[in-house]
N, C-alpha and C positions, 0 to 999 in steps of 0.2 A: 358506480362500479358496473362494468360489462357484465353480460351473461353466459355470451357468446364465448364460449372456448375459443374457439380459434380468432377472436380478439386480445391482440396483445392490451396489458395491462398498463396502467399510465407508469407500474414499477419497472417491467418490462423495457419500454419505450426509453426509461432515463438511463436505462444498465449500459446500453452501450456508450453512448457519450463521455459516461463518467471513469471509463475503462482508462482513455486517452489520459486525462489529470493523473490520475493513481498511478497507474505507470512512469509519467514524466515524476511522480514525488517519490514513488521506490528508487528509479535511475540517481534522482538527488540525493536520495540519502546514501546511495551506496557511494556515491561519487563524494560526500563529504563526510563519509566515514573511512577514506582511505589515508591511512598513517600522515602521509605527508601536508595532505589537505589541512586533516583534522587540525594538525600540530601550527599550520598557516592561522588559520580562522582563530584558532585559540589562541595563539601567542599574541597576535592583534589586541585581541579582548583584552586579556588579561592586560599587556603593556600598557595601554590606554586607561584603564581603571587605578593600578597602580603606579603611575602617574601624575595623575588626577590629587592623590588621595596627598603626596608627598610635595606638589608641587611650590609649596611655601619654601618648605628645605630646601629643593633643588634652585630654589631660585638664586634663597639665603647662600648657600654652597658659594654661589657662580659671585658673586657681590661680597663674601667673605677672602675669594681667590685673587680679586684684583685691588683690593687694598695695598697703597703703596706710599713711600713718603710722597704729604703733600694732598692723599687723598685719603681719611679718615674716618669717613661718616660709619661706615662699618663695622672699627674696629668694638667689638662688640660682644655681648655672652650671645647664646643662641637664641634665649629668650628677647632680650630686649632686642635683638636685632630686627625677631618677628615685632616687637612692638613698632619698632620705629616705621615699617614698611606700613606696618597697620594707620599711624597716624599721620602719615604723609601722603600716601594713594591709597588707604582704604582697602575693600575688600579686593579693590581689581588687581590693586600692588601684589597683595599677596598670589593670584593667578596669574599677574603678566608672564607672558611667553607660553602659558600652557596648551594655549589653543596650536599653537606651532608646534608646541610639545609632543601634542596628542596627533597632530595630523604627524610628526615623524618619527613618533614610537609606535604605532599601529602599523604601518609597514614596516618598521625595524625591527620589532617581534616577531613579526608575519614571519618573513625572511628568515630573520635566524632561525626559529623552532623549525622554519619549514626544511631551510637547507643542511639543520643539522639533521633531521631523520632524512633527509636524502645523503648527504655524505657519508652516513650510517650504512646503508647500500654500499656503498661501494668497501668498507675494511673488516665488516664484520661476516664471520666463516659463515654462521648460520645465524634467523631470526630465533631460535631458542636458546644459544650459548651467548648471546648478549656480548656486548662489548668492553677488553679491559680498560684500566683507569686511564691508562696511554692515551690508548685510542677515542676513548671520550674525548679529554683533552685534545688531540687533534681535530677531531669532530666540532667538536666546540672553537676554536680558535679558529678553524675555516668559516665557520655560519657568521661568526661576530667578523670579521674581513669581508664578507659579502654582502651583512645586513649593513656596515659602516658606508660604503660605495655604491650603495642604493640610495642612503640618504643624507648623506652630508649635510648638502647644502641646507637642506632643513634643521639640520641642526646646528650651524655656525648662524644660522638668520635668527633663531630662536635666544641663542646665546647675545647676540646682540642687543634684541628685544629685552632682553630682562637685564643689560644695561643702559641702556638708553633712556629708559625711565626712572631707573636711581638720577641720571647725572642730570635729568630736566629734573628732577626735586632739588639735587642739592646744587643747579646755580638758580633755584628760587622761580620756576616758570609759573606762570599762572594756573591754576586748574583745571582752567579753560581749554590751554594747549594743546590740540592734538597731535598724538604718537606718531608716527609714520607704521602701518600695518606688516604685515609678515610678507606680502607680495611685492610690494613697496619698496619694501629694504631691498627683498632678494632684485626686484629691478636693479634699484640705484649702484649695489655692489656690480652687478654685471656690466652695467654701462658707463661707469668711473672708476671702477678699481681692476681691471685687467682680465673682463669676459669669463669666461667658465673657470680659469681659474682661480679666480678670487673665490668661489663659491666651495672650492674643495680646498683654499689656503689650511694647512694644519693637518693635512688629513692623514700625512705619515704618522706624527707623535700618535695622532688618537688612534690610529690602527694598532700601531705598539701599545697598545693600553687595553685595546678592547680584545685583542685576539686572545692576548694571554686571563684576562677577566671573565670572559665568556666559555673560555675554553676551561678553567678552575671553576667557574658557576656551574658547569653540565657536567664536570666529572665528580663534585661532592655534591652537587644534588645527588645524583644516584647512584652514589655510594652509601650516603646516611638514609636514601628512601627504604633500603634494603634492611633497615632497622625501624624505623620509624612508619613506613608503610608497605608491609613484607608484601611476597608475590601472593600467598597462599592468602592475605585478607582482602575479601572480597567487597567491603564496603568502608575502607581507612577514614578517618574523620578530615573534616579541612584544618583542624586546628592541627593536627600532625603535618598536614601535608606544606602549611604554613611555617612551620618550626622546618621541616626538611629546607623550604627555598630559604627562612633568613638565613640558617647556618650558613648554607650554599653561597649568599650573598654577603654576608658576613666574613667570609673566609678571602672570596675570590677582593672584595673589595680593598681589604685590607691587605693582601700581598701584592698587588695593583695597585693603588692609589697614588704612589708618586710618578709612576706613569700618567 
């Protein structure tokens, strides 16, 4: 340690350097605490985790839909259906497609949550008089139209994916066999089935399905949050917060689903 005053100190010496860093982490945080960001980053998250977490069902779902005379293996309670995946591909059977899953629900989240607080901007009078049930509903059915047309194509490649491993089980392939990948397919479709549009084939019906889904998902989420986790509680639990999305998901699903 110096004696000399007028020697700067070795604390001294590091203050200005470190000015530079702290700045650029203030500027990030303000830049990822703005409404629309935040609601990007988080919708990401979250789709990808809850995802993850269901992706046996989701699979089950898709291999319960395409049951048809002639092809059976399916027809099935919910349970045993999970068993049969379990003892014919194991644990990966139960995860095929999720990796495609997850790479096109982290941007399909992103998107929506993002471009619904943006479309927000644009129909609500003021940020304190919040938005009516209407107007959610439109809010909502624009973000799900614009998250579906960011990523189709990842999700009809996914959809494949999680057939194409039932139908090598049930004509008996070896275990050996390997899959064709998520990049792969999305190739072979491009280059044998009629270039970009093969890749967005379906994309009308899903859009009817998801506009009016997503747009009923954001307008009874926060109608029932306004019960479940009022403005004035300043720290709501997640198990409330969890009960507000199933209802939300719950509701918009089921008046949706034959779409």
């Amino acid at each position: 340690m110096s004696l000399n005053p007028k020697e700067p100190s070795a604390a001294g010496a590091n203050a200005k350097p470190l000015a530079v860093p702290v700045k650029t982490y203030i500027q990030l945080r303000q830049t990822v605490a703005q409404p629309v960001f935040a609601a990007f980053l988080a919708g990401g998250a979250a789709g990808a985790v809850s995802r993850t977490v269901v992706s046996p069902l989701e699979r089950l779902k898709i291999l319960f839909q395409i049951q048809s005379h002639g092809r059976e293996e399916y027809k099935l309670s919910v349970g045993q259906g999970l068993m049969k995946m379990w003892r014919e591909e194991g644990w990966r059977g139960l995860m095929r497609g999720n990796g495609t899953n997850c790479i096109r629900i982290v941007p399909y989240s992103a998107v929506q949550f993002g471009s619904y607080n943006f479309y927000k901007k644009f129909v609500e009078s003021s940020p304190a008089e919040g938005l009516t049930p209407f107007k959610r509903l439109l809010c909502g059915g624009a973000a799900g139209i614009t998250s579906v047309s960011f990523t189709y194509p990842l999700d009809i490649v996914r959809t494949r994916l999680s057939i194409q491993s039932a139908s090598f089980a049930a004509l008996g392939k070896a275990a050996g066999d390997r899959l064709p990948g998520m990049w792969a397919t999305m190739v072979t479709m491009y280059k044998t089935e009629g270039g970009v549009s093969a890749l967005y084939r379906g994309i009308i019906p899903t859009v009817a399905g998801v506009a009016p889904y997503v747009g009923l998902n954001f307008m009874t989420y926060e109608s029932v949050r306004k019960y479940l986790t009022p403005d004035g509680d300043k720290n709501p639990s997640a198990v409330r917060k969890l009960a507000a999305g199933a209802i939300s998901g719950a509701v918009a699903q089921t008046c949706t689903y034959p779409l």
